[in-house]
Each structure stands twice: as C-alpha cells, then as structure tokens.
N, CA, C and O atoms as CSV, one atom per row, in Angstrom:
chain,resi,resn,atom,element,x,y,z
A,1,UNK,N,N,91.440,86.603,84.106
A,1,UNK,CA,C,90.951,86.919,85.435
A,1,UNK,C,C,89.729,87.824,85.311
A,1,UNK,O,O,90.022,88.894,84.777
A,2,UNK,N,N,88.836,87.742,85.547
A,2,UNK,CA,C,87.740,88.274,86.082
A,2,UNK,C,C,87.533,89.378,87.258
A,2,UNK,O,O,87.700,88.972,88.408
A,3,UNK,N,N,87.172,90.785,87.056
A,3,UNK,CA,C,87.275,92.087,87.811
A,3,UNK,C,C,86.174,91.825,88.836
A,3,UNK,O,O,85.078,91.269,88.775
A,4,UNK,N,N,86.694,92.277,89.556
A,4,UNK,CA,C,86.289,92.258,91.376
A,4,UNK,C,C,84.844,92.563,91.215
A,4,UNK,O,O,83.883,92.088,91.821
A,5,UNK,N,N,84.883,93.278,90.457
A,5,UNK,CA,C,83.446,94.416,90.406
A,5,UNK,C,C,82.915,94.614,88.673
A,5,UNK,O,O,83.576,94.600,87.634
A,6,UNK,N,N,81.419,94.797,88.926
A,6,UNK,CA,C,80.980,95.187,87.406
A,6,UNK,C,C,80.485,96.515,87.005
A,6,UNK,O,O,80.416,97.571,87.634
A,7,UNK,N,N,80.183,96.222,85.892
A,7,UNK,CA,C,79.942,98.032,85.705
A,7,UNK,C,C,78.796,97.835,86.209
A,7,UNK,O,O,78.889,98.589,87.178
A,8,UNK,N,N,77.632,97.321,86.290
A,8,UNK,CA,C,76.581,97.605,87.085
A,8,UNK,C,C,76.560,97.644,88.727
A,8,UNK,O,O,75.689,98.257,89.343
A,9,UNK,N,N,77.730,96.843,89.426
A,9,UNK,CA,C,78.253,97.568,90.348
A,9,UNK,C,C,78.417,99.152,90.669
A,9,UNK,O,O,77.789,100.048,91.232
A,10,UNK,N,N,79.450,98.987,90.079
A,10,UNK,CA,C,80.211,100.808,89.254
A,10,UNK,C,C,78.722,102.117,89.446
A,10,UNK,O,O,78.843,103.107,90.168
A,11,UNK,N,N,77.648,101.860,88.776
A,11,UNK,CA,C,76.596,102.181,88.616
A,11,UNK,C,C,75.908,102.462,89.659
A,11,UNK,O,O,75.376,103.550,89.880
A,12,UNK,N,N,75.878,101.357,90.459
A,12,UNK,CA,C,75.061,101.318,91.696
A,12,UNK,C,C,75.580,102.230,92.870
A,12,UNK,O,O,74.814,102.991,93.461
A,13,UNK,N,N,76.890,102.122,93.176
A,13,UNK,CA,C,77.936,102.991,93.609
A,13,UNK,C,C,77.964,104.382,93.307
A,13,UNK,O,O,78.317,105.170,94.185
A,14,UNK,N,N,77.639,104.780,92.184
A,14,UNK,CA,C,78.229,106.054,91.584
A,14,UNK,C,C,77.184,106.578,91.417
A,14,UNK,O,O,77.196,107.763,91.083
A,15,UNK,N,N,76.348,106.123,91.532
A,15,UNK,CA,C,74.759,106.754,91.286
A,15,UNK,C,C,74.505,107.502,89.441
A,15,UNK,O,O,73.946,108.530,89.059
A,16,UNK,N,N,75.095,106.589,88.833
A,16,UNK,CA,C,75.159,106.904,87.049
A,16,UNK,C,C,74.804,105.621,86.864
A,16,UNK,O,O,74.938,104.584,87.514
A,17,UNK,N,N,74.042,106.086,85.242
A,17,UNK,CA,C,73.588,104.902,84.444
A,17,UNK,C,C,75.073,104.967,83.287
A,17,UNK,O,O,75.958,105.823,83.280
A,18,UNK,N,N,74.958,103.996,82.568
A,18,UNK,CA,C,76.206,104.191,81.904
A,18,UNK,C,C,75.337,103.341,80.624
A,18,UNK,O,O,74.736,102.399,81.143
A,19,UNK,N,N,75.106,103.399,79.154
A,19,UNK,CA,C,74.622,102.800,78.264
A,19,UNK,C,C,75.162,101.868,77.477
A,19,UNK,O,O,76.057,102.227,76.712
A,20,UNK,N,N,74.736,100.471,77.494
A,20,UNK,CA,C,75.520,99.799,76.942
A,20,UNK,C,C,75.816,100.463,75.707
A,20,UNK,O,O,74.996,101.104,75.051
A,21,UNK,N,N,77.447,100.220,75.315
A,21,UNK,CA,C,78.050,100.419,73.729
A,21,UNK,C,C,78.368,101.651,74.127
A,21,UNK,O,O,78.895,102.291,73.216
A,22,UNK,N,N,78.229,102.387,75.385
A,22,UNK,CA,C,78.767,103.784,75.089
A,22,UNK,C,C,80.379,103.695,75.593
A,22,UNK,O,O,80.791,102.743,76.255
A,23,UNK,N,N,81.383,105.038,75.103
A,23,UNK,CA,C,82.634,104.559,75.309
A,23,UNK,C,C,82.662,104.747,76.730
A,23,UNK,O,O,83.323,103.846,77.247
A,24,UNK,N,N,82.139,105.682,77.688
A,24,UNK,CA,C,82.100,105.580,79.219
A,24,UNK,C,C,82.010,104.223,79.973
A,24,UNK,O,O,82.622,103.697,80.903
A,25,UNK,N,N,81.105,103.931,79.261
A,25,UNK,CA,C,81.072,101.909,80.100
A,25,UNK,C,C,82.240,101.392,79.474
A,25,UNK,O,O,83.053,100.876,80.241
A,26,UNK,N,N,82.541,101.410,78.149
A,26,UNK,CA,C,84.029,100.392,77.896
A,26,UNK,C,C,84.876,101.460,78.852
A,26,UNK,O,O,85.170,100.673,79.752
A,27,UNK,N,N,85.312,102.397,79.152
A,27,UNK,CA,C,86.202,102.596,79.803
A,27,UNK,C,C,86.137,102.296,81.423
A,27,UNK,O,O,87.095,101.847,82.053
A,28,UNK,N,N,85.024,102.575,81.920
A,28,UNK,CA,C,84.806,101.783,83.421
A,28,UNK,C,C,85.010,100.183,83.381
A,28,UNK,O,O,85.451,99.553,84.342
A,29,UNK,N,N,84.689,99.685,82.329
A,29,UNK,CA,C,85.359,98.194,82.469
A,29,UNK,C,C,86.345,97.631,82.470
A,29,UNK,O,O,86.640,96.606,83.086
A,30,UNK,N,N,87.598,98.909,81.037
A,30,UNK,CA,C,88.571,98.689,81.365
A,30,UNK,C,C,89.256,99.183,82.495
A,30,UNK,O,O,90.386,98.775,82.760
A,31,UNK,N,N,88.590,100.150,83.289
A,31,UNK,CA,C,89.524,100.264,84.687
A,31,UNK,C,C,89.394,99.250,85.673
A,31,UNK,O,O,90.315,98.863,86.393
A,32,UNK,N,N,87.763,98.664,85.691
A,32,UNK,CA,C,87.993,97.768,86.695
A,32,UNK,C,C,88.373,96.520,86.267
A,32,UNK,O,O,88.147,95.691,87.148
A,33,UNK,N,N,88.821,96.079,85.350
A,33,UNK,CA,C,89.867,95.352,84.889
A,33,UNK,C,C,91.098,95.651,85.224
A,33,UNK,O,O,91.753,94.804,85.832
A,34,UNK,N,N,91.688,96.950,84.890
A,34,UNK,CA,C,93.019,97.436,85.392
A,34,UNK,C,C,92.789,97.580,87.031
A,34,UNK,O,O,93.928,97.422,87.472
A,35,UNK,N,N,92.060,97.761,87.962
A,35,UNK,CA,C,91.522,97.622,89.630
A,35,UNK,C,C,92.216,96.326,89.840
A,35,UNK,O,O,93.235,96.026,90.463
A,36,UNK,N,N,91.170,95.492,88.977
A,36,UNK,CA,C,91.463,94.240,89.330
A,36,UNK,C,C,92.743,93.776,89.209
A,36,UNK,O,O,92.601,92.843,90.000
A,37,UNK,N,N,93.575,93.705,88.948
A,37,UNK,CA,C,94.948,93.453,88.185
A,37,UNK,C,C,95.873,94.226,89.379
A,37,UNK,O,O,96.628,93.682,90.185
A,38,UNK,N,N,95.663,95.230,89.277
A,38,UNK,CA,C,96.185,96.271,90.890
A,38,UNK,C,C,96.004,95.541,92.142
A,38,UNK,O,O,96.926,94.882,92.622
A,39,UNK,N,N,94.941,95.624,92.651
A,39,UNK,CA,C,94.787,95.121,93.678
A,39,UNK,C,C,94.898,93.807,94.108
A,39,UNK,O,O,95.053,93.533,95.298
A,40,UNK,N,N,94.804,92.662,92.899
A,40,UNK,CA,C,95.452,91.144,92.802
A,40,UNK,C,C,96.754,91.034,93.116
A,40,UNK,O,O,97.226,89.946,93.445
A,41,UNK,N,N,97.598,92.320,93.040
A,41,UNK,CA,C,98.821,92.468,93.135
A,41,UNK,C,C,99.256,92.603,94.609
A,41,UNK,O,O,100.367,92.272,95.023
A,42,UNK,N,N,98.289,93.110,95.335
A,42,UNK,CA,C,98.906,93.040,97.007
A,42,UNK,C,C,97.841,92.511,97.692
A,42,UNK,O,O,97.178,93.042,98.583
A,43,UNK,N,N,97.683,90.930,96.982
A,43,UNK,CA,C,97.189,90.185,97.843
A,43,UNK,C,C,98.280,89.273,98.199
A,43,UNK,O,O,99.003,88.828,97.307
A,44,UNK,N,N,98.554,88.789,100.088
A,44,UNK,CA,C,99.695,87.588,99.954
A,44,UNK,C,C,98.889,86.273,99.235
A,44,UNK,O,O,97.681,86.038,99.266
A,45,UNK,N,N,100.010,85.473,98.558
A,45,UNK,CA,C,99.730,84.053,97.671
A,45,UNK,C,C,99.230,83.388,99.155
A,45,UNK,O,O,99.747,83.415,100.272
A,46,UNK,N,N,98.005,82.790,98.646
A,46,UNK,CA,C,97.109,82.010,99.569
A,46,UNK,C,C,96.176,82.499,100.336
A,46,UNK,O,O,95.561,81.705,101.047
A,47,UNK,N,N,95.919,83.594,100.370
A,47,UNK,CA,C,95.157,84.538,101.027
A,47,UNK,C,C,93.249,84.970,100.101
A,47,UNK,O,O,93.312,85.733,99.137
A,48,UNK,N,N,92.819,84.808,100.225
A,48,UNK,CA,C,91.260,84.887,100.012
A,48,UNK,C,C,90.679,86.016,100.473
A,48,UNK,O,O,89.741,85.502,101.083
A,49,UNK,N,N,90.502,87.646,100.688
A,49,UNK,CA,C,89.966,88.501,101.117
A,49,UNK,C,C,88.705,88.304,100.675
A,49,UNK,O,O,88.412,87.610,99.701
A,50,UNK,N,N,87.653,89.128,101.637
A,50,UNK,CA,C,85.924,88.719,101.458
A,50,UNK,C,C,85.758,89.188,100.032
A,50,UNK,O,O,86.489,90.092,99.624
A,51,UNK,N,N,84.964,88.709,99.341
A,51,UNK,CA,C,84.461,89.010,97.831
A,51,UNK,C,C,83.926,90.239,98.171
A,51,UNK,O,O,84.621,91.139,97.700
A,52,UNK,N,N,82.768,90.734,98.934
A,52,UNK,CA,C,81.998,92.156,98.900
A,52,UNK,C,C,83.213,93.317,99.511
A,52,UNK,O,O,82.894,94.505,99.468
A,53,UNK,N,N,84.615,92.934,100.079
A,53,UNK,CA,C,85.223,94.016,100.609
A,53,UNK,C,C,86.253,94.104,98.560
A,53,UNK,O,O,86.272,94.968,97.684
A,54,UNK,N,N,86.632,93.280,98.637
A,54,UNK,CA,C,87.348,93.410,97.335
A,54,UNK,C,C,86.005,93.886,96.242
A,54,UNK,O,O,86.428,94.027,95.095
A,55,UNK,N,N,85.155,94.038,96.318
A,55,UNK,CA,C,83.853,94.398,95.196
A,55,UNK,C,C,84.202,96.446,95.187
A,55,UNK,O,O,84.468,97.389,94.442
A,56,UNK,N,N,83.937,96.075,96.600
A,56,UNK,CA,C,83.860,97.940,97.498
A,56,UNK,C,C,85.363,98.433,96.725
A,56,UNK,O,O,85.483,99.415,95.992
A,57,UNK,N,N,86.371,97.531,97.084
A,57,UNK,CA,C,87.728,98.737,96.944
A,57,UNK,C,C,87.651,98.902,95.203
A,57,UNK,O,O,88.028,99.957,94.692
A,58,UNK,N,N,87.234,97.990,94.523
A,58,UNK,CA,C,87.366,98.272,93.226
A,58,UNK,C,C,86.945,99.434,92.903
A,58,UNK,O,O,87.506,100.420,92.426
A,59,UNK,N,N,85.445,99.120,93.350
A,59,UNK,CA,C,84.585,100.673,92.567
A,59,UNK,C,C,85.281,101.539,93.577
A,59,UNK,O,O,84.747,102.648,93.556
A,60,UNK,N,N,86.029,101.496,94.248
A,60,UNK,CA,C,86.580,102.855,94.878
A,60,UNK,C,C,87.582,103.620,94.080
A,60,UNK,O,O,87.592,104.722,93.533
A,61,UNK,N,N,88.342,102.724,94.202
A,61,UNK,CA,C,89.927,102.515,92.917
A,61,UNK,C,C,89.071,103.194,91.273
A,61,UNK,O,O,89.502,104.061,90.514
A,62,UNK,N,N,88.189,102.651,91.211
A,62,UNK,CA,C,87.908,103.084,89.953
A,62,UNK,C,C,87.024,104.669,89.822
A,62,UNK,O,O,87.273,105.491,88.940
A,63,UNK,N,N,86.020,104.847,90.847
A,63,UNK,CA,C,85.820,106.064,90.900
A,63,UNK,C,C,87.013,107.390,91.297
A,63,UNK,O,O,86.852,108.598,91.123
A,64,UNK,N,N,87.924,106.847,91.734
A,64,UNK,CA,C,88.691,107.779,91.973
A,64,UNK,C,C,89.733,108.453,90.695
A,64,UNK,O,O,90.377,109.487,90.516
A,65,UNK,N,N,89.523,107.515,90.157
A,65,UNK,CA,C,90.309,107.249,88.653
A,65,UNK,C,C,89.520,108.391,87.981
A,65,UNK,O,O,89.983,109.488,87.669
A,66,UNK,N,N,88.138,107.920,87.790
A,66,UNK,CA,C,87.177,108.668,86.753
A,66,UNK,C,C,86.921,109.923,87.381
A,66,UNK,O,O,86.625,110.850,86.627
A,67,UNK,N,N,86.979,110.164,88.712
A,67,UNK,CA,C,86.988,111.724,88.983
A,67,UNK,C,C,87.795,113.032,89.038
A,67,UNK,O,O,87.514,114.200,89.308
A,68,UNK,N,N,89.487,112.030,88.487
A,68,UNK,CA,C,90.581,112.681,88.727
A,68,UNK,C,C,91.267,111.971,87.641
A,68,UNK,O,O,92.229,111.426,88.182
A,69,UNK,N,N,91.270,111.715,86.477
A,69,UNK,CA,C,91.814,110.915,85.609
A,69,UNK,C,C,93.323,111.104,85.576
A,69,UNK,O,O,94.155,110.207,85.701
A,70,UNK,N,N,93.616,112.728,85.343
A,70,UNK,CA,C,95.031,113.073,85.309
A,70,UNK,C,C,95.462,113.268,87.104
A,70,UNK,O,O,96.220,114.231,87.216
A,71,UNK,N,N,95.297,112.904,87.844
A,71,UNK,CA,C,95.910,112.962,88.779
A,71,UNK,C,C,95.987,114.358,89.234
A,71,UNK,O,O,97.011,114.485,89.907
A,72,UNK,N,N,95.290,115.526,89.141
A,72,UNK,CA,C,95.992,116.895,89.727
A,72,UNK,C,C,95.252,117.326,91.099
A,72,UNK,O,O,94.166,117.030,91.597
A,73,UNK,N,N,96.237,118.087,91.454
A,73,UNK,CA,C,95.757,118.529,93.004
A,73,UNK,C,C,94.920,119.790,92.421
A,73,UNK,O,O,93.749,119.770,92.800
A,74,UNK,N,N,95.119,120.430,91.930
A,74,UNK,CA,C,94.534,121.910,91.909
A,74,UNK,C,C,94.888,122.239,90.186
A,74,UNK,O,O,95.839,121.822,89.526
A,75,UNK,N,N,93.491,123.340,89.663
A,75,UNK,CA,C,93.421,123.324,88.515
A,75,UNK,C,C,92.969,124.870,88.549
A,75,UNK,O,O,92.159,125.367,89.331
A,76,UNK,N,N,93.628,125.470,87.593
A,76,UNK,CA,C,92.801,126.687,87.514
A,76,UNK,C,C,92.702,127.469,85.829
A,76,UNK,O,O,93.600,127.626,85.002
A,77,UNK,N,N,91.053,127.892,85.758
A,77,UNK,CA,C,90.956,128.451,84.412
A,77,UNK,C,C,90.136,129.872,84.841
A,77,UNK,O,O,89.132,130.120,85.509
A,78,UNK,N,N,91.346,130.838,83.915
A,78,UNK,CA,C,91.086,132.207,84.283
A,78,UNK,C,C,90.961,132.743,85.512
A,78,UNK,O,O,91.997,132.620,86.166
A,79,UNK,N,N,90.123,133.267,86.047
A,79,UNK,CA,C,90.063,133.200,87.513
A,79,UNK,C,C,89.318,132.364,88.455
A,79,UNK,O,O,89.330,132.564,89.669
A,80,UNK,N,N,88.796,131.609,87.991
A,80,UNK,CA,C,88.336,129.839,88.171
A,80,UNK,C,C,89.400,129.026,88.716
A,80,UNK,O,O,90.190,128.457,87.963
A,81,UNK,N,N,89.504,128.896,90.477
A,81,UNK,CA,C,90.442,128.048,90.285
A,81,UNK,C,C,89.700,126.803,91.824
A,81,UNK,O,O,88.897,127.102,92.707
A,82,UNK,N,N,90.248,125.762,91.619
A,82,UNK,CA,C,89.831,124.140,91.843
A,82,UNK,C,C,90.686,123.766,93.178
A,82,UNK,O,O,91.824,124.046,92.800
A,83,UNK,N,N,90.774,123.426,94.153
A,83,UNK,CA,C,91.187,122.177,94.765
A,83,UNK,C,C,90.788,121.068,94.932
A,83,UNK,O,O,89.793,120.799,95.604
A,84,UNK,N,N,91.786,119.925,94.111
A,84,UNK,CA,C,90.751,118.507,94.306
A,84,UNK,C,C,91.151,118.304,95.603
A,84,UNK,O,O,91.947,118.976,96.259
A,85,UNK,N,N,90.367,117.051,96.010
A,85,UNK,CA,C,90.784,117.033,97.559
A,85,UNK,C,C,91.393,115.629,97.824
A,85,UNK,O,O,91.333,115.187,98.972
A,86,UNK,N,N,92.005,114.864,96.786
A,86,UNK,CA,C,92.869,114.045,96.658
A,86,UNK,C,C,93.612,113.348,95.443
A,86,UNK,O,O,93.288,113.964,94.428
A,87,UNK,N,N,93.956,112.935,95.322
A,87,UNK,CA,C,95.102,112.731,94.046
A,87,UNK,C,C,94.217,111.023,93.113
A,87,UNK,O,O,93.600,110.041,93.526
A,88,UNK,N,N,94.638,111.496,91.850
A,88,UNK,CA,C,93.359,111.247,90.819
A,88,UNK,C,C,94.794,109.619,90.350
A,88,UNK,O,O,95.877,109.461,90.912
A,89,UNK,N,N,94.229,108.776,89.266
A,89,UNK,CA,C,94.800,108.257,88.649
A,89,UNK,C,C,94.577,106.500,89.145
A,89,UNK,O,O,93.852,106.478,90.139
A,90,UNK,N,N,94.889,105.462,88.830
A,90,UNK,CA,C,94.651,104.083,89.499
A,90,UNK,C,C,95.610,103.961,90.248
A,90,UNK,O,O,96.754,103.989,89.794
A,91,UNK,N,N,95.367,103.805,91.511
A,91,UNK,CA,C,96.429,103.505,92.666
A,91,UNK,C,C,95.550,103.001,94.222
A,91,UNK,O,O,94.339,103.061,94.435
A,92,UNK,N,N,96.442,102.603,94.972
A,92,UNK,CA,C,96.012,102.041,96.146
A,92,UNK,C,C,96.568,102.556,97.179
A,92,UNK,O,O,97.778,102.534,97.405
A,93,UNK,N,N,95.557,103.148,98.004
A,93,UNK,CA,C,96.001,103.961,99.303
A,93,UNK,C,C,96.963,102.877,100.307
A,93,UNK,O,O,97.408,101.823,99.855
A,94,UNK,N,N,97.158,103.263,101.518
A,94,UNK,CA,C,98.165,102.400,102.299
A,94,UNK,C,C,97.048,101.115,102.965
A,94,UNK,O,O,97.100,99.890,103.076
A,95,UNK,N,N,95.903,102.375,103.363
A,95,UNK,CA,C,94.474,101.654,104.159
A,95,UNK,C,C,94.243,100.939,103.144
A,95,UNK,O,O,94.179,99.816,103.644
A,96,UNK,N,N,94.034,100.795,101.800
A,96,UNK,CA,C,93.688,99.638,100.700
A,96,UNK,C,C,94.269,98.818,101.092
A,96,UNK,O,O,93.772,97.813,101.602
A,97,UNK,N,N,95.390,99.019,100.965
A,97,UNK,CA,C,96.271,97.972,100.448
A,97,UNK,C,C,96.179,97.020,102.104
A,97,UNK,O,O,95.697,95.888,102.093
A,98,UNK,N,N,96.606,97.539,103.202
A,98,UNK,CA,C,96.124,97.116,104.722
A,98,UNK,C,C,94.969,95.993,104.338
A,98,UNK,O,O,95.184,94.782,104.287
A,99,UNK,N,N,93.818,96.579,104.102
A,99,UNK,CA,C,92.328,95.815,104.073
A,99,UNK,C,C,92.731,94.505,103.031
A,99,UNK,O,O,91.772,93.834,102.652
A,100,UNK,N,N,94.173,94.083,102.521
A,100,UNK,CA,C,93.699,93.110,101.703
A,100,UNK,C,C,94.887,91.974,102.061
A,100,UNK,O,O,95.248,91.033,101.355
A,101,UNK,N,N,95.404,92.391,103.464
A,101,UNK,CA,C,96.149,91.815,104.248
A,101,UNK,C,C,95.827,90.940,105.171
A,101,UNK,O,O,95.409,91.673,106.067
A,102,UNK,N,N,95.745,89.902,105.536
A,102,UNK,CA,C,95.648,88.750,106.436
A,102,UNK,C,C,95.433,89.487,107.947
A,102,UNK,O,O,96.375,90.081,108.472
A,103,UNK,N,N,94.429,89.416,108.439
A,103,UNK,CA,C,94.445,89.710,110.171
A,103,UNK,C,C,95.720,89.230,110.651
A,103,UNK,O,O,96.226,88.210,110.185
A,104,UNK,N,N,96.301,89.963,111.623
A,104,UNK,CA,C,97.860,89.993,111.890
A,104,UNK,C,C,97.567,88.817,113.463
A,104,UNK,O,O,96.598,88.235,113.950
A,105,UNK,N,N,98.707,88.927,113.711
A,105,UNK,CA,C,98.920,87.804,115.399
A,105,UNK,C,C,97.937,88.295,116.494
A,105,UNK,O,O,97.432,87.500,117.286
A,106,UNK,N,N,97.623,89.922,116.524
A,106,UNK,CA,C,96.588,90.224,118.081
A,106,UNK,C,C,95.379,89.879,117.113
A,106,UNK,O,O,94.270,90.325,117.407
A,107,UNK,N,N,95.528,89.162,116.055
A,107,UNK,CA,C,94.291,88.498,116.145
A,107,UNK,C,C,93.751,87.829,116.985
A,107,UNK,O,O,94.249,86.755,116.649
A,108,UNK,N,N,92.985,87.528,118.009
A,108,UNK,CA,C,92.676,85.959,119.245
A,108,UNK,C,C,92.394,84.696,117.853
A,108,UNK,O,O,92.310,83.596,118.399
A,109,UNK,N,N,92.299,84.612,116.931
A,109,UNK,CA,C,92.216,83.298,116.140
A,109,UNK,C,C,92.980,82.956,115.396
A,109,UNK,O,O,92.752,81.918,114.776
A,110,UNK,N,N,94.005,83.581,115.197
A,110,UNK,CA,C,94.839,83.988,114.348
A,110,UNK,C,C,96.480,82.680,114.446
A,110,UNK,O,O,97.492,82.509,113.767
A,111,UNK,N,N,95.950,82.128,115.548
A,111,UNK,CA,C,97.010,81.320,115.794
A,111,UNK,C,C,96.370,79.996,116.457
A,111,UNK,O,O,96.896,79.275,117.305
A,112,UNK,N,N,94.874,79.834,115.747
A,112,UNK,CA,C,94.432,78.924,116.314
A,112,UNK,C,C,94.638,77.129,116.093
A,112,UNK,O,O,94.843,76.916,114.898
A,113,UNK,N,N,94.637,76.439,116.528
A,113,UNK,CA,C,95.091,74.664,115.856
A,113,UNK,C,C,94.303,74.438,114.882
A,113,UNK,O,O,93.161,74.870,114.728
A,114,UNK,N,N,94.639,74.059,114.509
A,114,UNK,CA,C,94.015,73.455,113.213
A,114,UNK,C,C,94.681,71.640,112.708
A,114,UNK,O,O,95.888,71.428,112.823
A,115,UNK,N,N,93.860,70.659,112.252
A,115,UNK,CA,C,94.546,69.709,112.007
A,115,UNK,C,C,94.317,69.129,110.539
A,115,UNK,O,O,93.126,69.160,110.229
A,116,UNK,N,N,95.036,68.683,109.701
A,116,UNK,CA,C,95.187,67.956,108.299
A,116,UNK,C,C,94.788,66.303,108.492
A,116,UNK,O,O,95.550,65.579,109.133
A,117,UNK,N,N,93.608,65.799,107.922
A,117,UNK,CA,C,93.468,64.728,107.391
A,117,UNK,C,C,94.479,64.123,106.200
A,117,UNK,O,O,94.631,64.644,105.095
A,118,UNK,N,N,95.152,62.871,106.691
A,118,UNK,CA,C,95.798,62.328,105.822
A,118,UNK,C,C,94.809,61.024,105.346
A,118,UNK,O,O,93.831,60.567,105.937
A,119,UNK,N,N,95.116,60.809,104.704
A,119,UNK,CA,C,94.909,59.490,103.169
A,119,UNK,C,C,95.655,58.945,103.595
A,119,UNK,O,O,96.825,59.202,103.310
A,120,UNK,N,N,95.181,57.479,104.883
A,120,UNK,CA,C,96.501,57.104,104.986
A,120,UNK,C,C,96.532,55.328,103.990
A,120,UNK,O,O,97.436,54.499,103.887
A,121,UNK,N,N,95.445,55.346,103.556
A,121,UNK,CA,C,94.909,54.395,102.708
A,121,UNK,C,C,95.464,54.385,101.110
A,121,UNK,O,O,95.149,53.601,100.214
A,122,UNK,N,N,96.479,55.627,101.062
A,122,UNK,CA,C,97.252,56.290,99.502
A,122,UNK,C,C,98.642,54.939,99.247
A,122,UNK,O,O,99.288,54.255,100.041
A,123,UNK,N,N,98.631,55.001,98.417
A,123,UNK,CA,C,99.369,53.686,97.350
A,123,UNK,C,C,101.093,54.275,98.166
A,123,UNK,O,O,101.698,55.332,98.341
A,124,UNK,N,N,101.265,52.873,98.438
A,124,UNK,CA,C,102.859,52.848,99.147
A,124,UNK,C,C,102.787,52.495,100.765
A,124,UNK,O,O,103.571,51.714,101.303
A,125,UNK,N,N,101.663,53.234,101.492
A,125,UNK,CA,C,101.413,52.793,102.640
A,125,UNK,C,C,101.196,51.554,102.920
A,125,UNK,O,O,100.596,50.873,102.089
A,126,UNK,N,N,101.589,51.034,104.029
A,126,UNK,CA,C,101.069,49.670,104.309
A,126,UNK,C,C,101.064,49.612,105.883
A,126,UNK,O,O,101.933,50.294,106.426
A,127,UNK,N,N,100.086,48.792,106.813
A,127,UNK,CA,C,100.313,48.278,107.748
A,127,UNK,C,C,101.367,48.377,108.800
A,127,UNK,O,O,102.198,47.496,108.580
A,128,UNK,N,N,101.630,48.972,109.687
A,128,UNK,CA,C,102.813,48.267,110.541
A,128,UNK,C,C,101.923,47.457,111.509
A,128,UNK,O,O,100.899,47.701,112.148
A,129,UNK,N,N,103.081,45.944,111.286
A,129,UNK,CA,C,102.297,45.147,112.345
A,129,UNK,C,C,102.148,45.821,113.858
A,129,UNK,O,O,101.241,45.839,114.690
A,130,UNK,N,N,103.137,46.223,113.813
A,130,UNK,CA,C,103.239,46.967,115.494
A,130,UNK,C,C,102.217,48.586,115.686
A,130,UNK,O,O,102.465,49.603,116.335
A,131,UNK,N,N,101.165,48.259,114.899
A,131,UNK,CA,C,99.937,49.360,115.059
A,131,UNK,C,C,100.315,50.384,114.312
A,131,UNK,O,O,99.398,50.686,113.548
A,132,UNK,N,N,101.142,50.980,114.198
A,132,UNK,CA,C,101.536,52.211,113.013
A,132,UNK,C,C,101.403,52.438,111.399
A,132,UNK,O,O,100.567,51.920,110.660
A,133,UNK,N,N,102.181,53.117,111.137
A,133,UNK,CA,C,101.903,52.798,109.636
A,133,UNK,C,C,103.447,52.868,108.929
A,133,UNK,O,O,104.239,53.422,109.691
A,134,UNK,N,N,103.838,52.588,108.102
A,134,UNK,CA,C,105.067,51.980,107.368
A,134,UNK,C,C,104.994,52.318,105.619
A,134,UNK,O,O,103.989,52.400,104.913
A,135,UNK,N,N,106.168,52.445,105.309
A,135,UNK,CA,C,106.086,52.886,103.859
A,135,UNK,C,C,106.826,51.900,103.405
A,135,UNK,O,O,107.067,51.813,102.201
C-alpha cells in the first residue's frame, strides 16, 4: 500500500527541508507509512474519502508524532518546565477518524436513486417470447 502523503508533502506542510539519505526523512516516511496503515484502518470497506483530505490528515498524524514522539503532556528540566498542548505519539483524534466516515442520512443526497445496468446479453440469458427475459 502506498502512504496517503509524501515526504515532500510532509515538507511542504511543516515548513522543513528534510535531505535525501538523512535518517529524519527515513523516519517521516516510515511514519507516514505507519499514518497510512492507521488511518486505512477506519475507513468503512467500500468507501473512497477525497485523496487531498486523506493527504492533509496524514501529514497531520505525522507531525504530531514528530513533535511529541513520546507522547507527554508536560516535561520539566531543572527549573525549566513545558506544557505540551496535546498528546504526542501516532493516533487518530475522534474528528479524524469522523472526516473519514461516509456523509451520514441528513445528508439531502445521501439517499439518492441510483440505477445498475445489467448485461442482459451475458451467457444463460435468453429471450422470453412473451417480451421478458428467461434463464
């Protein structure tokens, strides 16, 4: 499978250059590889979300990763002390995970007709003399 997003994505987003061969780019690739893999995970089977919204949550998922790797709320050295202002590590907020969900019923299209072309010309069919068709 192929990641939502690239590191020159990643880049463009984050406002960093990253050098090829350096270990910072192999590790942004392997997260948005691991993104990708995450977020493939709460898509429903049959469902297609827009390519540029699944591009966005990656590098989100993944910057959040690289700014908080260990996950901590608050850090302190000596009398130096930190509040991050949200929780670090690869994961998917509730609103992520929402955005990669099918527009629900108060959709107005959401329950619109739709009709299937059959092949009715496919091997076994035949004729009914009486205008129909017959197997």
């Amino acid at each position: 499978m192929a990641a939502y997003a690239t590191v020159p994505d990643y880049e463009a987003r984050a406002a960093v250059s990253l050098p090829a061969g350096s270990p910072q780019r192999a590790q942004v690739e392997a997260y948005l590889d691991d993104a990708s893999a995450l977020i493939k995970r709460h898509i429903p089977t049959g469902y297609e979300p827009d390519e540029a919204m699944l591009r966005a949550l990656c590098v989100t998922v993944v910057r959040r990763v690289i700014a908080n790797p260990g996950g901590r709320r608050q850090r302190t050295i000596g009398i130096y002390s930190e509040t991050l202002g949200e929780n670090g590590g690869l994961y998917l907020t509730e609103e992520e995970i929402e955005q990669l969900q099918p527009e629900t019923v108060t959709d107005p299209d959401a329950d619109a007709a739709y009709s299937v072309s059959l092949d009715l010309g496919a091997a076994g069919w035949v004729p009914d003399p009486g205008g129909g068709w017959l197997r």
